[in-house]
C-alpha positions, 0 to 999 in steps of 0.5 A: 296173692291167691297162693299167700292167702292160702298159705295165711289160712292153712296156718290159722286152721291147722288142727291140733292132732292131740286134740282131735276128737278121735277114739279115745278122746271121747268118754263112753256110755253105751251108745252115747259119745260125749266130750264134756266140755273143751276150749275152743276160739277166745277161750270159750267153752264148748260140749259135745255129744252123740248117742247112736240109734242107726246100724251105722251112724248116719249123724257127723259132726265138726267143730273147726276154730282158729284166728280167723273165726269158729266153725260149726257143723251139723250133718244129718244123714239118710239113706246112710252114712255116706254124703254126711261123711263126704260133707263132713270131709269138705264143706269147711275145707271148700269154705276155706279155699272159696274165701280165700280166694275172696280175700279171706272173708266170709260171707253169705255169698262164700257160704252159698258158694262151698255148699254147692261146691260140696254138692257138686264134689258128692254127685261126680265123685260118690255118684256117678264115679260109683253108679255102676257099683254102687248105685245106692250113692244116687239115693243117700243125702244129708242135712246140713247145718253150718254156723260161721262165727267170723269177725263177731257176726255169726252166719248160719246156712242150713239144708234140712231139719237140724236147727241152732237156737240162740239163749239170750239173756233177757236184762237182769232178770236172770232169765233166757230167751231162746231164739231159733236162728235157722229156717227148716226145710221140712215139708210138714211145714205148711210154708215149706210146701207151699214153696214147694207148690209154687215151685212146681205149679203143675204137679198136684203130687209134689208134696204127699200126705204118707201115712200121716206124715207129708213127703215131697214125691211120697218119698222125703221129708225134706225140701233141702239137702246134700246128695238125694242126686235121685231128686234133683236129675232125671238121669239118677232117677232109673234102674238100677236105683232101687224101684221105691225111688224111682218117679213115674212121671217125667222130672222136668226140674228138681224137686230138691235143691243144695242151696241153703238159707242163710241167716246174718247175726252181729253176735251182741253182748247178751248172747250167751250160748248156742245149740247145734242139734240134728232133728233128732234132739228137737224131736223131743225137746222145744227150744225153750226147754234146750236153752233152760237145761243149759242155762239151769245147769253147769257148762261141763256136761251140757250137751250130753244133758241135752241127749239125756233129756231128749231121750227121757222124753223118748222113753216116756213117749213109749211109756217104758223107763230110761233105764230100759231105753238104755239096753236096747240095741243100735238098729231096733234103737232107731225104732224109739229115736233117731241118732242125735248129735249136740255140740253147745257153743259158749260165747266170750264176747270179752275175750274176743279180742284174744282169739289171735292167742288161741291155738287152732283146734280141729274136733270132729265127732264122728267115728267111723267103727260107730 
Protein backbone atom coordinates (compact mmCIF):
# COMPACT_ATOMS: atom_id res chain seq x y z
CA UNK A 1 0.00 0.00 0.00
CA UNK A 2 2.98 2.15 1.21
CA UNK A 3 4.80 1.49 -2.26
CA UNK A 4 1.01 2.22 -4.22
CA UNK A 5 1.01 5.59 -2.61
CA UNK A 6 4.33 6.45 -3.70
CA UNK A 7 4.12 5.66 -6.76
CA UNK A 8 0.50 7.80 -6.94
CA UNK A 9 2.64 10.64 -5.42
CA UNK A 10 5.73 10.55 -7.43
CA UNK A 11 3.38 10.94 -10.77
CA UNK A 12 1.22 14.01 -9.00
CA UNK A 13 4.63 15.95 -8.22
CA UNK A 14 6.78 14.96 -11.14
CA UNK A 15 8.68 18.43 -12.25
CA UNK A 16 8.33 19.73 -15.62
CA UNK A 17 12.33 19.96 -16.83
CA UNK A 18 11.64 22.62 -19.30
CA UNK A 19 9.91 24.62 -16.55
CA UNK A 20 12.30 24.42 -14.06
CA UNK A 21 13.64 27.58 -12.53
CA UNK A 22 17.33 26.88 -13.72
CA UNK A 23 19.57 29.30 -15.59
CA UNK A 24 18.17 30.91 -17.92
CA UNK A 25 14.74 30.71 -16.92
CA UNK A 26 15.12 33.83 -15.00
CA UNK A 27 15.60 37.36 -16.46
CA UNK A 28 18.53 39.36 -14.95
CA UNK A 29 19.36 42.78 -13.52
CA UNK A 30 22.32 42.85 -11.57
CA UNK A 31 22.02 41.12 -8.94
CA UNK A 32 18.29 40.66 -9.01
CA UNK A 33 16.49 37.17 -10.54
CA UNK A 34 13.08 37.51 -11.48
CA UNK A 35 10.37 35.12 -13.07
CA UNK A 36 7.63 37.78 -13.63
CA UNK A 37 4.76 35.83 -13.57
CA UNK A 38 4.24 31.67 -14.36
CA UNK A 39 1.12 29.22 -13.92
CA UNK A 40 1.15 27.03 -11.12
CA UNK A 41 -1.94 24.41 -9.54
CA UNK A 42 -5.87 25.56 -10.92
CA UNK A 43 -4.38 27.94 -13.38
CA UNK A 44 -3.03 30.28 -10.88
CA UNK A 45 -0.45 32.83 -11.07
CA UNK A 46 2.64 33.24 -9.15
CA UNK A 47 5.83 35.76 -9.51
CA UNK A 48 9.10 35.26 -8.00
CA UNK A 49 12.13 37.12 -7.28
CA UNK A 50 15.75 37.40 -5.64
CA UNK A 51 18.20 40.01 -5.33
CA UNK A 52 21.64 38.95 -3.71
CA UNK A 53 23.48 40.99 -0.80
CA UNK A 54 25.83 38.05 0.52
CA UNK A 55 29.45 36.73 -1.36
CA UNK A 56 27.27 33.48 -1.88
CA UNK A 57 23.56 33.65 -1.67
CA UNK A 58 22.33 32.29 1.41
CA UNK A 59 18.55 32.66 0.39
CA UNK A 60 16.84 29.35 -1.46
CA UNK A 61 13.61 28.94 -2.70
CA UNK A 62 10.57 26.56 -3.98
CA UNK A 63 7.62 26.40 -5.61
CA UNK A 64 6.41 22.73 -5.92
CA UNK A 65 2.70 22.07 -7.12
CA UNK A 66 0.50 19.13 -8.61
CA UNK A 67 -2.79 17.25 -8.17
CA UNK A 68 -2.66 16.82 -4.70
CA UNK A 69 -1.99 20.61 -3.63
CA UNK A 70 0.73 23.54 -3.83
CA UNK A 71 3.98 24.02 -2.08
CA UNK A 72 5.97 26.97 -0.65
CA UNK A 73 9.26 27.41 0.72
CA UNK A 74 11.24 30.18 1.95
CA UNK A 75 14.97 29.08 3.39
CA UNK A 76 16.75 31.73 4.89
CA UNK A 77 20.35 31.09 5.42
CA UNK A 78 23.19 32.16 8.13
CA UNK A 79 26.36 31.24 8.37
CA UNK A 80 26.25 30.16 4.68
CA UNK A 81 24.64 28.60 2.18
CA UNK A 82 24.63 25.13 3.10
CA UNK A 83 21.65 23.99 5.43
CA UNK A 84 19.31 26.50 3.16
CA UNK A 85 20.49 24.11 0.19
CA UNK A 86 20.17 20.85 2.41
CA UNK A 87 16.60 22.09 3.03
CA UNK A 88 15.66 23.25 0.02
CA UNK A 89 16.97 19.66 -1.15
CA UNK A 90 14.53 17.74 1.36
CA UNK A 91 11.86 19.18 3.03
CA UNK A 92 9.32 18.61 0.23
CA UNK A 93 10.51 15.57 -0.49
CA UNK A 94 10.36 14.43 3.36
CA UNK A 95 6.81 15.88 3.50
CA UNK A 96 6.02 13.92 0.58
CA UNK A 97 7.12 10.27 1.85
CA UNK A 98 5.72 11.26 5.51
CA UNK A 99 2.42 11.80 3.96
CA UNK A 100 2.29 9.13 1.96
CA UNK A 101 2.86 6.95 4.49
CA UNK A 102 -0.14 8.65 6.28
CA UNK A 103 -2.17 7.94 3.57
CA UNK A 104 -1.41 10.82 1.26
CA UNK A 105 -2.78 13.65 3.73
CA UNK A 106 -1.14 16.42 4.88
CA UNK A 107 -1.49 17.68 8.31
CA UNK A 108 0.08 19.40 11.01
CA UNK A 109 1.47 16.53 12.68
CA UNK A 110 2.90 15.45 8.81
CA UNK A 111 4.53 18.85 8.46
CA UNK A 112 6.11 18.59 12.06
CA UNK A 113 7.22 15.27 11.34
CA UNK A 114 9.45 16.22 7.93
CA UNK A 115 10.71 19.39 9.58
CA UNK A 116 12.61 17.31 12.10
CA UNK A 117 13.04 14.52 9.75
CA UNK A 118 15.05 17.41 7.76
CA UNK A 119 17.05 18.38 10.76
CA UNK A 120 18.08 15.17 11.75
CA UNK A 121 19.31 14.48 7.77
CA UNK A 122 21.30 17.82 8.03
CA UNK A 123 22.96 17.13 11.38
CA UNK A 124 24.29 13.12 10.69
CA UNK A 125 24.95 13.99 6.89
CA UNK A 126 26.74 17.65 6.69
CA UNK A 127 27.53 17.73 10.54
CA UNK A 128 28.86 15.15 11.70
CA UNK A 129 29.93 13.16 8.49
CA UNK A 130 31.98 16.73 7.81
CA UNK A 131 32.93 17.61 11.58
CA UNK A 132 36.64 16.55 10.77
CA UNK A 133 36.70 18.38 7.62
CA UNK A 134 34.51 20.73 8.00
CA UNK A 135 33.39 21.86 11.24
CA UNK A 136 32.01 25.30 10.07
CA UNK A 137 28.80 22.86 9.14
CA UNK A 138 27.93 22.75 13.21
CA UNK A 139 27.44 26.66 13.18
CA UNK A 140 25.65 27.16 9.63
CA UNK A 141 21.61 26.92 9.77
CA UNK A 142 18.66 28.47 8.16
CA UNK A 143 15.10 29.61 8.43
CA UNK A 144 12.62 28.04 7.18
CA UNK A 145 9.41 28.95 6.07
CA UNK A 146 6.67 26.31 4.08
CA UNK A 147 3.14 26.88 3.31
CA UNK A 148 0.98 23.96 2.33
CA UNK A 149 -2.06 24.46 0.11
CA UNK A 150 -3.92 21.08 0.28
CA UNK A 151 -7.54 20.24 -0.21
CA UNK A 152 -8.44 24.29 -0.05
CA UNK A 153 -6.61 24.51 3.68
CA UNK A 154 -3.43 26.36 3.72
CA UNK A 155 -0.81 24.94 6.46
CA UNK A 156 2.11 27.37 7.30
CA UNK A 157 4.84 25.85 9.45
CA UNK A 158 7.79 28.32 10.33
CA UNK A 159 11.25 28.44 12.03
CA UNK A 160 12.74 31.84 12.10
CA UNK A 161 12.09 35.40 10.82
CA UNK A 162 10.80 34.87 7.20
CA UNK A 163 7.02 35.68 7.10
CA UNK A 164 3.74 34.90 4.58
CA UNK A 165 1.14 37.66 4.74
CA UNK A 166 -2.47 37.02 3.38
CA UNK A 167 -4.38 40.06 1.25
CA UNK A 168 -7.73 39.91 1.53
CA UNK A 169 -10.26 41.58 0.05
CA UNK A 170 -12.42 43.50 2.52
CA UNK A 171 -16.33 43.63 1.02
CA UNK A 172 -16.96 45.61 -2.08
CA UNK A 173 -15.00 48.14 -1.03
CA UNK A 174 -12.07 47.43 -3.27
CA UNK A 175 -9.84 47.55 -0.44
CA UNK A 176 -7.36 44.73 1.09
CA UNK A 177 -6.69 43.69 4.48
CA UNK A 178 -3.04 42.17 5.25
CA UNK A 179 -2.98 39.58 7.27
CA UNK A 180 0.37 37.77 8.86
CA UNK A 181 -0.36 34.42 8.83
CA UNK A 182 3.17 33.33 10.49
CA UNK A 183 4.61 33.42 14.01
CA UNK A 184 8.28 34.76 14.02
CA UNK A 185 10.75 33.34 16.32
CA UNK A 186 13.21 36.47 16.90
CA UNK A 187 14.12 37.24 20.27
CA UNK A 188 13.89 40.99 19.80
CA UNK A 189 10.42 39.96 20.29
CA UNK A 190 9.46 40.53 23.96
CA UNK A 191 7.08 37.00 23.71
CA UNK A 192 10.06 35.11 21.93
CA UNK A 193 12.33 35.92 24.88
CA UNK A 194 9.99 35.62 27.38
CA UNK A 195 9.74 31.91 26.07
CA UNK A 196 13.02 31.49 25.83
CA UNK A 197 13.14 32.46 29.67
CA UNK A 198 10.81 30.22 30.80
CA UNK A 199 12.62 27.67 28.93
CA UNK A 200 15.67 28.24 30.71
CA UNK A 201 14.75 29.63 34.11
CA UNK A 202 18.03 29.17 35.64
CA UNK A 203 20.21 31.24 33.08
CA UNK A 204 19.75 34.90 33.34
CA UNK A 205 22.06 34.96 30.13
CA UNK A 206 19.78 32.98 27.73
CA UNK A 207 18.66 36.10 25.90
CA UNK A 208 21.37 39.12 25.47
CA UNK A 209 21.22 42.80 24.66
CA UNK A 210 24.52 42.96 21.81
CA UNK A 211 24.97 46.07 20.49
CA UNK A 212 21.43 47.08 20.66
CA UNK A 213 20.13 44.16 19.05
CA UNK A 214 18.90 41.01 21.39
CA UNK A 215 20.74 37.66 20.76
CA UNK A 216 20.05 34.07 22.50
CA UNK A 217 23.56 33.36 24.17
CA UNK A 218 25.14 37.12 22.67
CA UNK A 219 25.19 35.01 19.62
CA UNK A 220 21.60 34.36 17.29
CA UNK A 221 18.93 36.36 16.66
CA UNK A 222 16.56 33.46 16.34
CA UNK A 223 14.94 31.12 18.56
CA UNK A 224 13.98 28.49 15.72
CA UNK A 225 15.61 27.10 12.76
CA UNK A 226 17.54 24.03 10.62
CA UNK A 227 21.03 23.44 11.49
CA UNK A 228 23.08 25.95 14.29
CA UNK A 229 23.64 21.98 15.62
CA UNK A 230 26.36 24.37 18.00
CA UNK A 231 23.01 25.61 19.79
CA UNK A 232 21.22 22.42 20.30
CA UNK A 233 23.96 19.67 21.40
CA UNK A 234 26.91 20.21 23.84
CA UNK A 235 28.72 17.59 21.69
CA UNK A 236 28.95 20.50 18.70
CA UNK A 237 29.66 23.18 20.66
CA UNK A 238 33.79 22.55 21.07
CA UNK A 239 36.90 22.96 19.17
CA UNK A 240 37.37 23.04 16.40
CA UNK A 241 34.20 25.34 16.00
CA UNK A 242 35.17 28.64 15.70
CA UNK A 243 36.11 30.01 19.43
CA UNK A 244 32.91 32.82 18.87
CA UNK A 245 30.62 29.99 18.91
CA UNK A 246 31.52 28.34 21.61
CA UNK A 247 29.58 28.83 25.42
CA UNK A 248 31.28 28.86 28.54
CA UNK A 249 28.90 27.28 30.80
CA UNK A 250 27.71 23.82 30.40
CA UNK A 251 24.50 23.15 27.84
CA UNK A 252 22.47 21.45 29.88
CA UNK A 253 19.32 21.36 27.13
CA UNK A 254 19.20 23.52 23.48
CA UNK A 255 18.82 26.59 23.27
CA UNK A 256 17.54 26.40 20.02
CA UNK A 257 14.92 23.91 18.45
CA UNK A 258 13.55 22.59 14.74
CA UNK A 259 10.21 22.16 15.65
CA UNK A 260 8.11 24.88 13.78
CA UNK A 261 4.65 26.56 14.63
CA UNK A 262 2.01 25.75 12.72
CA UNK A 263 -0.82 27.66 11.65
CA UNK A 264 -4.54 25.79 9.88
CA UNK A 265 -6.26 28.49 7.32
CA UNK A 266 -9.45 26.99 5.35
CA UNK A 267 -8.18 29.13 2.34
CA UNK A 268 -11.97 31.40 1.85
CA UNK A 269 -13.43 33.08 -1.34
CA UNK A 270 -12.07 36.65 -0.33
CA UNK A 271 -8.46 35.50 -0.05
CA UNK A 272 -6.81 36.78 -2.72
CA UNK A 273 -2.99 36.59 -2.66
CA UNK A 274 -0.08 35.55 -0.41
CA UNK A 275 3.55 37.04 0.23
CA UNK A 276 6.25 34.63 0.85
CA UNK A 277 9.13 36.82 1.80
CA UNK A 278 12.66 36.10 3.97
CA UNK A 279 13.42 38.72 6.69
CA UNK A 280 15.15 40.63 4.29
CA UNK A 281 11.74 42.19 2.67
CA UNK A 282 10.01 43.04 6.05
CA UNK A 283 13.03 44.50 7.09
CA UNK A 284 11.88 47.58 4.79
CA UNK A 285 8.78 46.98 4.19
CA UNK A 286 5.29 46.63 6.66
CA UNK A 287 2.85 44.06 5.55
CA UNK A 288 0.08 46.77 4.77
CA UNK A 289 2.51 48.20 2.39
CA UNK A 290 3.60 44.71 0.62
CA UNK A 291 -0.05 43.89 0.19
CA UNK A 292 -1.09 47.49 -1.19
CA UNK A 293 1.91 47.13 -4.29
CA UNK A 294 0.52 44.05 -4.99
CA UNK A 295 -3.12 44.88 -4.76
CA UNK A 296 -2.26 48.57 -6.68
CA UNK A 297 -0.46 46.82 -9.24
CA UNK A 298 -0.54 44.43 -12.38
CA UNK A 299 0.08 40.60 -11.28
CA UNK A 300 3.13 40.31 -13.89
CA UNK A 301 5.83 41.81 -11.95
CA UNK A 302 5.03 41.63 -8.37
CA UNK A 303 7.44 40.07 -6.59
CA UNK A 304 10.01 41.95 -8.09
CA UNK A 305 8.20 45.05 -7.36
CA UNK A 306 8.31 44.13 -3.83
CA UNK A 307 12.49 43.80 -4.27
CA UNK A 308 12.44 46.93 -5.85
CA UNK A 309 10.40 48.89 -3.05
CA UNK A 310 12.38 47.12 -0.01
CA UNK A 311 15.46 48.29 -1.62
CA UNK A 312 14.37 51.98 -2.23
CA UNK A 313 13.40 52.18 1.22
CA UNK A 314 17.06 50.45 1.97
CA UNK A 315 18.88 53.27 0.12
CA UNK A 316 16.74 56.09 1.57
CA UNK A 317 17.38 54.69 5.05
CA UNK A 318 21.26 55.39 3.71
CA UNK A 319 20.20 58.80 2.33
CA UNK A 320 21.88 57.74 -1.31
CA UNK A 321 19.69 56.75 -4.43
CA UNK A 322 18.56 53.82 -5.99
CA UNK A 323 20.47 53.95 -8.67
CA UNK A 324 23.64 54.30 -6.70
CA UNK A 325 22.39 51.24 -4.49
CA UNK A 326 22.21 49.43 -7.56
CA UNK A 327 26.25 49.71 -8.41
CA UNK A 328 27.32 48.13 -5.29
CA UNK A 329 28.78 44.95 -5.20
CA UNK A 330 27.70 41.53 -3.68
CA UNK A 331 29.35 41.13 -0.18
CA UNK A 332 29.69 45.23 0.54
CA UNK A 333 25.66 44.97 -0.56
CA UNK A 334 25.04 42.85 2.77
CA UNK A 335 26.43 46.12 4.45
CA UNK A 336 22.81 48.17 3.14
CA UNK A 337 20.74 44.82 2.96
CA UNK A 338 20.25 41.41 3.24
CA UNK A 339 19.48 38.84 0.49
CA UNK A 340 15.76 38.91 0.09
CA UNK A 341 13.68 36.29 -1.85
CA UNK A 342 9.69 36.96 -2.64
CA UNK A 343 7.50 34.36 -4.32
CA UNK A 344 3.53 35.91 -4.43
CA UNK A 345 1.00 33.30 -4.80
CA UNK A 346 -2.21 34.16 -6.48
CA UNK A 347 -5.28 32.22 -5.30
CA UNK A 348 -8.05 30.81 -7.93
CA UNK A 349 -10.49 29.62 -5.76
CA UNK A 350 -12.82 29.19 -9.01
CA UNK A 351 -10.74 27.25 -10.62
CA UNK A 352 -9.89 24.97 -7.95
CA UNK A 353 -11.63 22.19 -9.08
CA UNK A 354 -9.56 21.86 -12.25
CA UNK A 355 -6.26 21.26 -10.36
CA UNK A 356 -6.46 17.64 -11.67
CA UNK A 357 -5.63 19.16 -15.25
CA UNK A 358 -2.75 21.10 -14.54
CA UNK A 359 0.52 19.55 -15.04
CA UNK A 360 3.05 19.20 -12.12
CA UNK A 361 5.69 22.13 -12.12
CA UNK A 362 8.94 21.95 -9.77
CA UNK A 363 10.47 25.90 -9.50
CA UNK A 364 13.37 26.50 -7.43
CA UNK A 365 14.80 29.62 -7.48
CA UNK A 366 18.15 29.27 -6.10
CA UNK A 367 21.22 29.08 -8.49
CA UNK A 368 24.27 27.60 -7.31
CA UNK A 369 26.98 29.71 -9.53
CA UNK A 370 24.88 33.10 -7.70
Amino acid sequence: MLELLMNLLSLCWRPIEGNALVGNDFSRDGLLWFRDIGKYAAAADFSMAVIQANLVLEDQSQIESGNFGTFVGIYDGHGGPEASRYVCDHLFRNIQEISAGNGGVVNSNTIERAFLETERGFTSSMVDQLWNSRPNMATVGTCCLAGIIFRQTLFVANLGDSRVVLGRKVGNTGGMAAIQLSTEHNVNNAEIRQELKEMHPNDPQVVVLKHGVWRVKGIIQVSRSIGDVYMKDAQYNRAPINQKFRLSEPMDMPYLTATPSILTHPLQPNDSFLIFASDGLWEHLSNETAVDIVHSHPRAGSAKRLVKAALHEAAKKREMRYSDLKKIEKKVRRHFHDDITVIVLFLNHDAAGAQQDQPPVSLRSALEHY
